[in-house]
N, C-alpha and C positions, 0 to 999 in steps of 0.2 A: 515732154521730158523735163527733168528737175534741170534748169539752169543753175543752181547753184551748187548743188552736186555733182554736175559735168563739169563746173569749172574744178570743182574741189580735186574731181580727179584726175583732171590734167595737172595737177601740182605732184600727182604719187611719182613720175616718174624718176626724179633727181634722188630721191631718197631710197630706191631702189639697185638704181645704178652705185652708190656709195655703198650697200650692204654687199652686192655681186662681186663687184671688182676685186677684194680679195681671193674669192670662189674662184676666180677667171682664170688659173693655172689650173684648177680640176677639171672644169669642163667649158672648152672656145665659146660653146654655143649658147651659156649661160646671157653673155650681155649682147645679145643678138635679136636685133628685132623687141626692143624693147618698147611698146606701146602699150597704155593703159587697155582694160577693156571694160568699157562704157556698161554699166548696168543696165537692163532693158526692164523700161516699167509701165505698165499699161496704165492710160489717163485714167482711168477709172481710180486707180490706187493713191489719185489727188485728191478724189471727191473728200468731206469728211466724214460720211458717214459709211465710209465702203471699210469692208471686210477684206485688208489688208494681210497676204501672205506673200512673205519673203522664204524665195527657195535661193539657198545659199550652198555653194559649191568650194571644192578647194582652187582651182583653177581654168581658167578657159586654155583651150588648147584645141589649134585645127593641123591633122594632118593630109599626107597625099590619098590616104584609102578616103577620107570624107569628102577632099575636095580635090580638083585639076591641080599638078604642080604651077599651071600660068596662075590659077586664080589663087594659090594661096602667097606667090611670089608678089603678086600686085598689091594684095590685102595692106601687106605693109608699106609698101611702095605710095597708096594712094595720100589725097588730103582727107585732111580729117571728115569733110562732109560726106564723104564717099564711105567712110570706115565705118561712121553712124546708123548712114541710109543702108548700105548694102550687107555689111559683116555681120552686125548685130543681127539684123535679120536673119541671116543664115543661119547663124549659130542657134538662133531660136527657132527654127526649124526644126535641129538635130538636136535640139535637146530631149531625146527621145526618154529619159527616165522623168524628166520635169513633166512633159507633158500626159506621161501618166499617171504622177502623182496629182499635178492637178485636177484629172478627169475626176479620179476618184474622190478628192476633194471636195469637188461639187455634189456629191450625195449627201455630204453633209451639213457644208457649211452655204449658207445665202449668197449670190454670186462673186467668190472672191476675187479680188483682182492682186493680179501679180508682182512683184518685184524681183526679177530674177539677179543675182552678181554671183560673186566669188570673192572668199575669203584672202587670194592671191591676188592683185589688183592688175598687175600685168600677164601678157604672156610670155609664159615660159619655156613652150613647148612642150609635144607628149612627153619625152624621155624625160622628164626634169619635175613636171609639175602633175602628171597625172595621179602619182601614187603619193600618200599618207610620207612613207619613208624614204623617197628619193630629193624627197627635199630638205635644202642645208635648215638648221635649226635655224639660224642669222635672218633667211626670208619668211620663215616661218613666225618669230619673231617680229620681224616688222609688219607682216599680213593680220597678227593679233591688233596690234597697235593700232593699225590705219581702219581694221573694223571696229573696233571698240571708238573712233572717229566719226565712222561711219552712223555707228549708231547713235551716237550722241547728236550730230551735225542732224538726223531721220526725228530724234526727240525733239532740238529744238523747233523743224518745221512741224512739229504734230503729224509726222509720220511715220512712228515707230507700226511696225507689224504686231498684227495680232496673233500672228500663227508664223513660225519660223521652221522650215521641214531643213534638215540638217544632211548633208549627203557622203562626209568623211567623218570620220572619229577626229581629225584633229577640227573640224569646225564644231562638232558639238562642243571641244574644251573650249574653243572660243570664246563660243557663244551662253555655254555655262557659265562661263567666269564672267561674265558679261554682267548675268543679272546677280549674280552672286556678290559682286562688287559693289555692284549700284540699289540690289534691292536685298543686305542680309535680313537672315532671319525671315525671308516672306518667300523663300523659293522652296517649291517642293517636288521632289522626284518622285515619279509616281512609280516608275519600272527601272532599275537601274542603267543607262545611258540609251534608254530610248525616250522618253516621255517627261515633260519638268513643267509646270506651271507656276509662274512667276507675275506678281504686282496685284492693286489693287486700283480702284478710281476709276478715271479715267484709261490708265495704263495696267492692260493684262493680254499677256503675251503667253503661250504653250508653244514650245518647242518640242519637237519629236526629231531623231536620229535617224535616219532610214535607214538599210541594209538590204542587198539585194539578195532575193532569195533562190534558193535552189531550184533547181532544177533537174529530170532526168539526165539531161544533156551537157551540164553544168551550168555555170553559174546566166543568168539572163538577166536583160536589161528593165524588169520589170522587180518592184521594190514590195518592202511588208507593210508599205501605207497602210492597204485594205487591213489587215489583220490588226496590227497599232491602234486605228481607229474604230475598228469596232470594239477590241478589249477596253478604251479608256472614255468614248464619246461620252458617257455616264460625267464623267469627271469633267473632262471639256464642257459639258452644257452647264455644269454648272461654277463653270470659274467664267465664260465667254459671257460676251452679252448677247439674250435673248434674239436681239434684230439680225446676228450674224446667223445663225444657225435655219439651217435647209427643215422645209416642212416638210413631215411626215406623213 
C-alpha cells in the first residue's frame, strides 16, 4: 500500500465535515459515519515498469442488501487496521462492474495492475452518494479538488496511470479537466465523452467513460468496455507504449 497516500487520505476527512455541515439540515444522515475510504492498489501497480490502470468511481457505499446490518454497523465502529484489512477487501470483492472491466482489459493490454478509488473520498452512503445528481454541488466540488490532489501527489511518486476507465459522467468532467489543465492543447477526444488520449514522454494516459449497457431485461451490471476498446485499440496502440499492450 502507498504510505503516503494513506496518510494523505486520512487528512480528507476535516475538509469534508466543513463542506457537509451546512447540507446537515437537508439531510441527518449526511455527516454520519464519516470515514475516508482507502483506495485499493495492487503491489504490482508499484513496479515501474507495470501497466498502470486506475478504475475511478464516484463514491464507495455499502448497504444492508450487500452486507449483514451487524457487519456494516461494525465497519465503522472498527480501528482503522481492521477497516484496511477487512472492508477494503470486501468492497473489492463486490466491485462487480470493476472486475469486469478489468477481465476484458486483460485482452488487451500486458498484465495491468490496478488502482481502484473514488472520486468522493469518504462514505456517504447509497441514498446520497450513489447517483451523478443526488449529490450537493459543495461535495462535489471538493471531490474535484482533492482528485486533481490525488493526481498530482500519483505524479509526483511516478505513478500517474496509464489507462483511467471512468465509471460516472461527473468523474469523467473530473478527470477531463484534469489533463485539460495540466496538458492544453495535447489532449484529444477521440469519441465524444467516451474515449480522450492525453501527454507525451514519459506521461501518456487514455481515459475511456464507461456506461452500462442494455439489456433485454434492463439496464445490467456489465459495461461497453468491450465495444470502446475494440472501436479505438487502433488509437490506443498507438498513443501507449508498445511493452504495455497484450500479444496478439
Amino acid at each position: 500500500m502507498l504510505t503516503e497516500l494513506d496518510k494523505w487520505y486520512e487528512t480528507l476527512v476535516p475538509e469534508y465535515l466543513d463542506v457537509l455541515e451546512p447540507l446537515k439540515n437537508q439531510n441527518q444522515l449526511l455527516t454520519k459515519n464519516i470515514v475516508p475510504c482507502l483506495p485499493q492498489v495492487e503491489p504490482d501497480y508499484l513496479k515501474p515498469d507495470a501497466f498502470r490502470v486506475m478504475h475511478l468511481g464516484l463514491n464507495s457505499y455499502l448497504s444492508s442488501r450487500e452486507y449483514p446490518p451487524e457487519f456494516v454497523r461494525y465497519e465503522f465502529e472498527a480501528h482503522e487496521d481492521w477497516w484496511k484489512e477487512h472492508i477494503n477487501e470486501k468492497i473489492w470483492n463486490h466491485h462487480t462492474q470493476m472486475n469486469h472491466v478489468h477481465q476484458i482489459s486483460q485482452k488487451y493490454f500486458f498484465e495491468p495492475a490496478q488502482y481502484r478509488t473514488n472520486v468522493i473520498k469518504i462514505y456517504l452512503g447509497s441514498s446520497v452518494g450513489q447517483k451523478d445528481f443526488s449529490v450537493a454541488r459543495q461535495v462535489k466540488d471538493l471531490a474535484k479538488k482533492q482528485t486533481w490532489e490525488e493526481l498530482n501527489l500519483l505524479s509526483r511518486m511516478e505513478l500517474l496511470p496509464h489507462l483511467v476507465f471512468c465509471y460516472k459522467p461527473y468523474v469523467w468532467e473530473v478527470v477531463a479537466g484534469y489533463l485539460h489543465h495540466n496538458l492544453p492543447g495535447e489532449t484529444l477526444e477521440l469519441e465524444k465523452n467516451h474515449v480522450m488520449i492525453s501527454g507525451a514522454g514519459d506521461w501518456k494516459v487514455a481515459v475511456i467513460q464507461l456506461l452500462k449497457e442494455n439489456s433485454i431485461m434492463g439496464l445490467t451490471d456489465q459495461t461497453n468496455v468491450a465495444s470502446v476498446l475494440k472501436a479505438h485499440i487502433r488509437s490506443l496502440e498507438g498513443h501507449l507504449l508498445p511493452r504495455h499492450l497484450a500479444a496478439k
